[in-house]
ZALUM-322295 format. One record per atom (N, C-alpha, C): residue in three letters; x, y, z negated; residue number from 1; atom name. Coordinates in Angstrom, 1 decimal. Each point is the difference from the previous one (the first is absolute). Layout:
<nodes>
 logu      X      Y      Z vovo seke
  ALA      X      Y      Z  NUM   CA
...
</nodes>
This chain:
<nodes>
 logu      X      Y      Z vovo seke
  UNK   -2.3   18.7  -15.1    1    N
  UNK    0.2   -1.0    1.0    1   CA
  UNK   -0.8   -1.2   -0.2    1    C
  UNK   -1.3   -0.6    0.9    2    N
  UNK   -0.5   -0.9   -0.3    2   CA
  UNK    0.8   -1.3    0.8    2    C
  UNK   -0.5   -0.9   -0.6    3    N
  UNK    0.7   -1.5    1.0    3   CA
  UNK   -1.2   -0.5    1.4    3    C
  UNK    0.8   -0.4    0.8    4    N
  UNK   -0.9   -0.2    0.8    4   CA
  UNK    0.1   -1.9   -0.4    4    C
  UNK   -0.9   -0.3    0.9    5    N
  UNK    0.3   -1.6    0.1    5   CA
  UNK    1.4   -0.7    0.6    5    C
  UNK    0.1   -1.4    0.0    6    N
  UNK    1.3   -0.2    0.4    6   CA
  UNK   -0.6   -0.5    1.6    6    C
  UNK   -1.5    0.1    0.2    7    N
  UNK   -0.3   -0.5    1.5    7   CA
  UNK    0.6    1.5    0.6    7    C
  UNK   -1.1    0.8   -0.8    8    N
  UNK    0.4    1.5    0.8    8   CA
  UNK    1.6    0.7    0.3    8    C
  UNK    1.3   -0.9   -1.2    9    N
  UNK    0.8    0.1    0.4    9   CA
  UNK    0.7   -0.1    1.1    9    C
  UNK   -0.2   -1.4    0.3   10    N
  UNK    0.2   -0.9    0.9   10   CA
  UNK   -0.1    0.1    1.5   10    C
  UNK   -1.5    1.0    0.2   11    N
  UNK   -0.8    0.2    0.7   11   CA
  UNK    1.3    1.4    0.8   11    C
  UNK    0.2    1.0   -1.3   12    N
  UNK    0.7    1.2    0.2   12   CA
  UNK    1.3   -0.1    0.0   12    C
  UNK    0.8   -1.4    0.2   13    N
  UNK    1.4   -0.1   -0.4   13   CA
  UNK    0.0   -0.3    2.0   13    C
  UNK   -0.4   -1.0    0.7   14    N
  UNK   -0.4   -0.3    1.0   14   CA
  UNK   -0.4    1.1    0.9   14    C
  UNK   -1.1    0.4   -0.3   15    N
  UNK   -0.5    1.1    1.2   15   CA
  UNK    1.0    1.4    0.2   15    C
  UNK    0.8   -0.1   -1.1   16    N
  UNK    0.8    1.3    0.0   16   CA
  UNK    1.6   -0.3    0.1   16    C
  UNK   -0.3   -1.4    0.7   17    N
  UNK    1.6   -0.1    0.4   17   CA
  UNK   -0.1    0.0    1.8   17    C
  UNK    1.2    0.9    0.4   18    N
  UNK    0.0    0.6    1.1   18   CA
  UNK    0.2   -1.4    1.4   18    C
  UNK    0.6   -1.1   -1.1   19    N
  UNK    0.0   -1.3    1.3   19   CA
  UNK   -0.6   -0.8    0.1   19    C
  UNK   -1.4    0.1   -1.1   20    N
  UNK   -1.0   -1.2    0.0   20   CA
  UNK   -0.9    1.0    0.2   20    C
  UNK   -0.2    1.4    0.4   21    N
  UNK   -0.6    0.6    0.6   21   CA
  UNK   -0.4   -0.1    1.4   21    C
  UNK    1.3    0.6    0.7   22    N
  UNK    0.2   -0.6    1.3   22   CA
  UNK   -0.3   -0.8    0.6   22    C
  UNK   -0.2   -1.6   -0.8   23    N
  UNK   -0.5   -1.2    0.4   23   CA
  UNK   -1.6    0.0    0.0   23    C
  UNK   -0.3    0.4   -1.2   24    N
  UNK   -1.8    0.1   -0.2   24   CA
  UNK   -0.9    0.9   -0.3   24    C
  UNK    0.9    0.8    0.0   25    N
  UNK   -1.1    1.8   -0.3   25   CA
  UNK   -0.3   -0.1   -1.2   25    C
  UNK   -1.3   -0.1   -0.1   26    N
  UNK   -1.0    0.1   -1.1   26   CA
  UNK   -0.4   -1.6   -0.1   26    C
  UNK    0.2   -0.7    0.8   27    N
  UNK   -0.5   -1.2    0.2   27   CA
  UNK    0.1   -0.8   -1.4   27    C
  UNK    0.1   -0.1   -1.7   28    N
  UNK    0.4   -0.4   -0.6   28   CA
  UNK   -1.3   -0.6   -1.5   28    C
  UNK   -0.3   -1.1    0.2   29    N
  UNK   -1.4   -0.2   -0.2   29   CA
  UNK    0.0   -0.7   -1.4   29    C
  UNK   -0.9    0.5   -1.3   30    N
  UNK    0.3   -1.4   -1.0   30   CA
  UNK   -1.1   -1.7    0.6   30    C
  UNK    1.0   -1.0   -0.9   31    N
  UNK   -0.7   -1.1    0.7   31   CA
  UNK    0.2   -0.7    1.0   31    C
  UNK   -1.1    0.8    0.9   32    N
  UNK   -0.1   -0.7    1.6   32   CA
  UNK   -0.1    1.1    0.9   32    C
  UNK    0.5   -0.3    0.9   33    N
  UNK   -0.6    0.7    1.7   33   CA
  UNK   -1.1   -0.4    0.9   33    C
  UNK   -0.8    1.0    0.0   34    N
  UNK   -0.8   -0.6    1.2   34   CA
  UNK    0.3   -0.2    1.2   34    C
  UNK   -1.2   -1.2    0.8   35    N
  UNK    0.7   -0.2    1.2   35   CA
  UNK    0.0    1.0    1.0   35    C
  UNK   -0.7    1.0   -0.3   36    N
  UNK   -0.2    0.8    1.0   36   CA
  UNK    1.3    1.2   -0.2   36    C
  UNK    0.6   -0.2   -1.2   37    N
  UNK    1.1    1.0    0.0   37   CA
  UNK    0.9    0.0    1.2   37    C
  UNK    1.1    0.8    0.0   38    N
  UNK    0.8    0.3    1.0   38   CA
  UNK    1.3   -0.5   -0.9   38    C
  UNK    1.3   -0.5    0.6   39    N
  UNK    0.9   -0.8   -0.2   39   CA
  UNK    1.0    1.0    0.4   39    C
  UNK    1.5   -0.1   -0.2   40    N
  UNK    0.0   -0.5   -1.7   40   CA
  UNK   -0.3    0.8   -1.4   40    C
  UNK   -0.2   -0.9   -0.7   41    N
  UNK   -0.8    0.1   -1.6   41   CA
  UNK    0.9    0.0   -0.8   41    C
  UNK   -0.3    0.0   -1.3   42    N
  UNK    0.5   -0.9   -1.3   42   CA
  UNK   -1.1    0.0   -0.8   42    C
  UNK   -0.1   -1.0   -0.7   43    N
  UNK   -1.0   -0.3   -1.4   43   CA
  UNK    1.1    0.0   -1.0   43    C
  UNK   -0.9    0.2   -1.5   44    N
  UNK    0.4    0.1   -0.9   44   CA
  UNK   -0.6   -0.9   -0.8   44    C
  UNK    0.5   -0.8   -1.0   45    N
  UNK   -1.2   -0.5   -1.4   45   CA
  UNK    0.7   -0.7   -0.9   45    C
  UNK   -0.8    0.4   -0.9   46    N
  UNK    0.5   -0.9   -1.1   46   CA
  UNK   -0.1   -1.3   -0.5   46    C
  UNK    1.1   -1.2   -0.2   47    N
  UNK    0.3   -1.6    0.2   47   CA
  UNK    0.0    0.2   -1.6   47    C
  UNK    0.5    0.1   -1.2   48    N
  UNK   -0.1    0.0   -1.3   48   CA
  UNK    0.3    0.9   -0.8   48    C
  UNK   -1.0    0.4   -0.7   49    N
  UNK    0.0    1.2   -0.8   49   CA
  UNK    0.5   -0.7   -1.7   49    C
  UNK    0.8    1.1   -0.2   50    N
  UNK    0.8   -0.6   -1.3   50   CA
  UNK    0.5    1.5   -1.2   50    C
  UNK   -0.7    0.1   -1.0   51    N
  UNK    0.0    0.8   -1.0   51   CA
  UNK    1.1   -0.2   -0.6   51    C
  UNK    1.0    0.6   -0.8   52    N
  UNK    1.3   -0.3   -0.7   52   CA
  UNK   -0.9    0.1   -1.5   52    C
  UNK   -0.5   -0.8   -0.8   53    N
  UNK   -0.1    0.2   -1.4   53   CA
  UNK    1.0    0.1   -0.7   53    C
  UNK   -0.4    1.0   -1.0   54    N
  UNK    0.6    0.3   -1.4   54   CA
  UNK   -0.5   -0.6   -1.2   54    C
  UNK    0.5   -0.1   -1.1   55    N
  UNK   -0.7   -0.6   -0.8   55   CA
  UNK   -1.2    0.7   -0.7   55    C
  UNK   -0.1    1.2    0.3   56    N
  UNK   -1.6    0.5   -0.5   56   CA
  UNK   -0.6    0.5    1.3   56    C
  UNK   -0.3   -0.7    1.3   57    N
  UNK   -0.8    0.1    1.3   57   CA
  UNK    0.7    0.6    0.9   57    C
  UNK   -0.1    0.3    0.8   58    N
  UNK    0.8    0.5    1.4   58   CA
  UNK    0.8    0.9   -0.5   58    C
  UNK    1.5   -0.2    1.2   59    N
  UNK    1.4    0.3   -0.3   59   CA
  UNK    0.1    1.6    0.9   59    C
  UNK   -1.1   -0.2    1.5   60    N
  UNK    0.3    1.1    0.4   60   CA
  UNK    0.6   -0.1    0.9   60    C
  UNK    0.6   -1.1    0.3   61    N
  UNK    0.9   -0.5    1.6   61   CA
  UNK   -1.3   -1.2    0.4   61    C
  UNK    0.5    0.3    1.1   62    N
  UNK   -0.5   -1.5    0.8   62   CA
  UNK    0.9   -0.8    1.1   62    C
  UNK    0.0   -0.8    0.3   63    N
  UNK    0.9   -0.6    0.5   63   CA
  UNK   -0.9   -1.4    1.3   63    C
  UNK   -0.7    0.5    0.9   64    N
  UNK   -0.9   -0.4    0.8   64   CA
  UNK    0.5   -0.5    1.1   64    C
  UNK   -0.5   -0.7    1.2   65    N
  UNK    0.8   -0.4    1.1   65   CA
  UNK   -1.1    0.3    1.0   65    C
  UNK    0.4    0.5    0.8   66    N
  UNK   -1.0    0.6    1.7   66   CA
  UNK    0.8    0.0    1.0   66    C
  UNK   -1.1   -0.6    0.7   67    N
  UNK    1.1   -0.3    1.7   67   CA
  UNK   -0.8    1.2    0.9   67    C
  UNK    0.9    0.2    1.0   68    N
  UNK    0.0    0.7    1.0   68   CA
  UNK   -0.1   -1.0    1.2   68    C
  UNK   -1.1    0.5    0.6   69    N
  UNK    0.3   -1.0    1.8   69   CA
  UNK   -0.4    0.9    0.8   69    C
  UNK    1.1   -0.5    1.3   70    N
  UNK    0.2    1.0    1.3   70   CA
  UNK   -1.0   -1.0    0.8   70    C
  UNK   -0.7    1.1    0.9   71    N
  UNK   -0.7   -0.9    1.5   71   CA
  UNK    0.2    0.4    0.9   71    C
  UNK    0.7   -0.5    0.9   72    N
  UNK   -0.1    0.5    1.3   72   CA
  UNK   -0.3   -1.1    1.3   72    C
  UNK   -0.7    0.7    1.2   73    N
  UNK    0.4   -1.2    0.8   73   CA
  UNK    1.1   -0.4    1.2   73    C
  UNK    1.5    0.7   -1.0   74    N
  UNK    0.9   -0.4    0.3   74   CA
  UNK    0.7   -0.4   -1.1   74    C
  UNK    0.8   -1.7   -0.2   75    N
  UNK    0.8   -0.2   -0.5   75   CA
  UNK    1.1    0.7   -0.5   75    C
  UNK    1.1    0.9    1.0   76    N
  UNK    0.9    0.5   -0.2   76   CA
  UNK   -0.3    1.4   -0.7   76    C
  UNK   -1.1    0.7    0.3   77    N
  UNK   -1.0    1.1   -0.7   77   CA
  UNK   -0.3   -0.3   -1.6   77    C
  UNK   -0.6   -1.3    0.0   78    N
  UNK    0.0   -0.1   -1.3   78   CA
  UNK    1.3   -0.3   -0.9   78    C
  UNK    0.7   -0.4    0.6   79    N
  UNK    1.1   -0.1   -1.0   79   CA
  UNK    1.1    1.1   -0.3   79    C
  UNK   -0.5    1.2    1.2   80    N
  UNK    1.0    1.2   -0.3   80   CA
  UNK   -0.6    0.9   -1.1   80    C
  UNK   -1.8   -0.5    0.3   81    N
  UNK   -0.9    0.7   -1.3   81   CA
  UNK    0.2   -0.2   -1.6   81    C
  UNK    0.7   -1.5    0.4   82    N
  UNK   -0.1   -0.2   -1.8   82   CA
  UNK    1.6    0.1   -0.3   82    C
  UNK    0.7    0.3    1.1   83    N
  UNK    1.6    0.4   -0.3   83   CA
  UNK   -0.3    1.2   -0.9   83    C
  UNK   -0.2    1.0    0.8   84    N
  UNK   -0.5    1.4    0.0   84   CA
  UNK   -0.3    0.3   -2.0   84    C
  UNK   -1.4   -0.9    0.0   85    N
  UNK   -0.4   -0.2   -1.5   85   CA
  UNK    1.3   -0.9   -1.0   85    C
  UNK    0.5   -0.6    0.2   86    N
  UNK    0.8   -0.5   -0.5   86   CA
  UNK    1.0    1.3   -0.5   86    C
  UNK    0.3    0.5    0.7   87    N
  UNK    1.1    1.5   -0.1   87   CA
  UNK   -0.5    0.5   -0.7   87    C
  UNK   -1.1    0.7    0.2   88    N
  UNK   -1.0    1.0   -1.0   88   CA
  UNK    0.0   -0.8   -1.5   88    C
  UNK   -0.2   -1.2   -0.2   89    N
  UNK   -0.8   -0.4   -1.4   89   CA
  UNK    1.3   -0.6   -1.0   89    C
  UNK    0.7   -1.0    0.9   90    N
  UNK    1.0   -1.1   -0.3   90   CA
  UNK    1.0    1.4   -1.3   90    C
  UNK   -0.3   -0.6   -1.3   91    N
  UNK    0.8    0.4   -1.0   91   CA
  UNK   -0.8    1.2   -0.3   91    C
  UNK   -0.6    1.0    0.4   92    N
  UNK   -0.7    1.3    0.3   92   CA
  UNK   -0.2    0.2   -1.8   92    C
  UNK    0.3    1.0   -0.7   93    N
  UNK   -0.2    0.5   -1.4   93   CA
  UNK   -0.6    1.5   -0.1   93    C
  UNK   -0.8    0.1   -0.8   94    N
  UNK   -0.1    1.9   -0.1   94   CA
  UNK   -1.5    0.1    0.2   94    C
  UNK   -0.2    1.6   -0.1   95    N
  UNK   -1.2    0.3    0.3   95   CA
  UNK   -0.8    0.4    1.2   95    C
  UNK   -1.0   -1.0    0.1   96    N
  UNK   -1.2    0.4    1.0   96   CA
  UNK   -0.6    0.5    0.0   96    C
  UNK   -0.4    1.1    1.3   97    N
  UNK   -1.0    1.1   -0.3   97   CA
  UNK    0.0    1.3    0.4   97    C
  UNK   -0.8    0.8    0.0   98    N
  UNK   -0.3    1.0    0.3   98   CA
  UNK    0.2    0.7   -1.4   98    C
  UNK   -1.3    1.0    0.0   99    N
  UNK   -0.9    0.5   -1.2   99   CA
  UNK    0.2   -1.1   -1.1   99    C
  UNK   -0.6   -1.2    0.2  100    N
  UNK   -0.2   -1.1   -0.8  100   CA
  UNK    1.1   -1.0    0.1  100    C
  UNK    0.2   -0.9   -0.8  101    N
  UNK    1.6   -0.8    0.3  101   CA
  UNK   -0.3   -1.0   -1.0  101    C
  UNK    0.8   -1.4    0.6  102    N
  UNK    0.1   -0.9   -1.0  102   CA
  UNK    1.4    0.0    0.0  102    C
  UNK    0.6   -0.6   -1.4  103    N
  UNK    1.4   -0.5    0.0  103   CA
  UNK    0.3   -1.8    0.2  103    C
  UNK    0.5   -0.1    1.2  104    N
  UNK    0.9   -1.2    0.1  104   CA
  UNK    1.6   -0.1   -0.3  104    C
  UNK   -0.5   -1.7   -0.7  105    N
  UNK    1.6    0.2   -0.1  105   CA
  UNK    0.7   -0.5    0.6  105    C
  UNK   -0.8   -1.1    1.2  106    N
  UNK    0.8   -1.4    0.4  106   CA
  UNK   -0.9   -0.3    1.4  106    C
  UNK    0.3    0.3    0.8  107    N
  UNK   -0.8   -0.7    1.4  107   CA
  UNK    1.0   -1.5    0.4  107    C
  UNK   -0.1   -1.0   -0.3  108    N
  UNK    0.7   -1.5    0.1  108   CA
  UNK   -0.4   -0.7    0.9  108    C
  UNK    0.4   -0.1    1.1  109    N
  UNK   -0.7   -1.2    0.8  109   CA
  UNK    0.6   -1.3   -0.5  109    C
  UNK   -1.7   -0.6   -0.2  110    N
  UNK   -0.3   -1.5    0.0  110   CA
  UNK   -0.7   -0.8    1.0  110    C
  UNK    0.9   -0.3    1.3  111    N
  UNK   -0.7   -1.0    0.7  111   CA
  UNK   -0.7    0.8    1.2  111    C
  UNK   -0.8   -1.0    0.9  112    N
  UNK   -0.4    0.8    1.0  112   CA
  UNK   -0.8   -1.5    1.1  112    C
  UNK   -0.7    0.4    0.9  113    N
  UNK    0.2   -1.0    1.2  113   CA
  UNK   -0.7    0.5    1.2  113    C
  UNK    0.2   -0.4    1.2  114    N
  UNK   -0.3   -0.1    1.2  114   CA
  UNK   -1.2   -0.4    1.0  114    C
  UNK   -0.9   -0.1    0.5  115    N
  UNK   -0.8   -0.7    0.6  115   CA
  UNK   -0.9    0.6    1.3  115    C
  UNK   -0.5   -0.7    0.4  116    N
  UNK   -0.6    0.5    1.9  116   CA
  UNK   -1.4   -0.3   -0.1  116    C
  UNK   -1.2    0.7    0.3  117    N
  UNK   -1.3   -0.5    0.0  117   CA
  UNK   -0.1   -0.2    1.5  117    C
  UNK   -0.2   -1.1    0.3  118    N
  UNK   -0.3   -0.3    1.6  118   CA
  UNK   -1.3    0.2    0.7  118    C
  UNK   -1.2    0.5   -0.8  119    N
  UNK   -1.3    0.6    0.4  119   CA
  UNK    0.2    1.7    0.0  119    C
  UNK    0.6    0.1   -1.0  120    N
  UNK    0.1    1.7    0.2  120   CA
  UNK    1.6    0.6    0.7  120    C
  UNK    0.8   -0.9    0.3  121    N
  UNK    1.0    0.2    0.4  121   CA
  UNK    1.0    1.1   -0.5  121    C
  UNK   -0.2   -0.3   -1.7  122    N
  UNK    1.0    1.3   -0.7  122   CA
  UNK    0.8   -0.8   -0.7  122    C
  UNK    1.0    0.6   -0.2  123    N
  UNK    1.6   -0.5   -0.5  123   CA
  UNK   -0.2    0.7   -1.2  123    C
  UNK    0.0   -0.6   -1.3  124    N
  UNK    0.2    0.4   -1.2  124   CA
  UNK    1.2   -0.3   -0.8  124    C
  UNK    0.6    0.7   -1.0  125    N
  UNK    1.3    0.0   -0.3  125   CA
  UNK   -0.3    0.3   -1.9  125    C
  UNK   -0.2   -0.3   -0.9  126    N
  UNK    0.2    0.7   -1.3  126   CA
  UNK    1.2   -0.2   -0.9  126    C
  UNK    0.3    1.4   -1.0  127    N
  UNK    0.9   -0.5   -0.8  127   CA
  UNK   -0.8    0.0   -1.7  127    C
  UNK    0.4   -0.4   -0.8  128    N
  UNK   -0.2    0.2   -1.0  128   CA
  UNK    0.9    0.9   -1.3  128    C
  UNK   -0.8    0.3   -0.8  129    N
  UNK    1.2    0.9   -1.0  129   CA
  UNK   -1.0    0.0   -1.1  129    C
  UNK    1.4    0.0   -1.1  130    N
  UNK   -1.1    0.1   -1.1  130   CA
  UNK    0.8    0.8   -0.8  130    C
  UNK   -0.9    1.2    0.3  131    N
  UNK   -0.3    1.5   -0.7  131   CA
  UNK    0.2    0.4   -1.8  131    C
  UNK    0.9    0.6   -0.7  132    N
  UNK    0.1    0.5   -0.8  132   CA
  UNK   -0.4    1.0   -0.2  132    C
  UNK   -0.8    0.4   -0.8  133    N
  UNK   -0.4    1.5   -0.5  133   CA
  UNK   -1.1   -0.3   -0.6  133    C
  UNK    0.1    2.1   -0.4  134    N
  UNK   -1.1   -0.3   -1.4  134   CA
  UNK   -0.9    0.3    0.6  134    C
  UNK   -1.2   -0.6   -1.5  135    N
  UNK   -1.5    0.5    0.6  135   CA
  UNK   -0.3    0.7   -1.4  135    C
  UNK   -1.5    0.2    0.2  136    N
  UNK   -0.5    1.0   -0.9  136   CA
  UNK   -0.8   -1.4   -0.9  136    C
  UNK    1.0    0.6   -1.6  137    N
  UNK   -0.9   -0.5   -0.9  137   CA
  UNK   -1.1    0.4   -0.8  137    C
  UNK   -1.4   -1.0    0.1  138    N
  UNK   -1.1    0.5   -0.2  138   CA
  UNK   -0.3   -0.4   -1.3  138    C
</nodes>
């Protein structure tokens, strides 16, 4: 059983949940969305990457923070989008994966905010969480 990444987790914890499906299909992008994409989205990325040291080099956990943001260009759309994700992630432990799998131990939301672009006319919503699990020590 190899590990995948914790993006590719993240990626496969989301696209394979049957109510933040519904909202975006496949629509689920690291980063950014283009403008030409179709609505609604989510992005993914990572805000601070954090290794758990041991005293002779990596512990083997990590303990990182990545937000999720919903777009839509409806208000009430976007905030059913990041309900939706909130269900799926909020507290979320175990393994992700197919064939390949990481182990999480801790999906924690930290934080989140709101805002409206008035040239592109999309409603964006993110939460944050900062991710427990191991990674591969090199």
């Amino acid at each position: 059983m190899a590990l995948i990444t914790i993006e590719e987790g993240i990626f496969y914890l989301l696209s394979n949940n049957l109510a933040v499906k519904a909202i975006v299909g496949n629509r689920i992008y690291p980063l950014k969305i283009g403008q030409d994409k179709l609505l609604p989205a989510l992005t993914y990325q990572l805000i601070t990457p954090m290794s758990i040291m041991a005293h002779d080099g990596k512990g083997g956990t990590a303990n990182s923070r990545y937000q999720i943001t919903g777009f839509a260009t409806d208000p009430d759309e976007v905030r059913d989008l990041i309900e939706k994700v909130r269900i799926c992630m909020d507290g979320y432990s175990g393994m992700i994966g197919g064939a390949d799998t990481i182990k999480v131990q801790a999906m924690l939301p930290d934080g989140g905010y709101e805002d409206h672009d008035p040239v592109t006319q999309r409603f964006m919503r993110s939460r944050d969480y900062m991710i427990w699990y191991d990674e591969p020590i090199i």
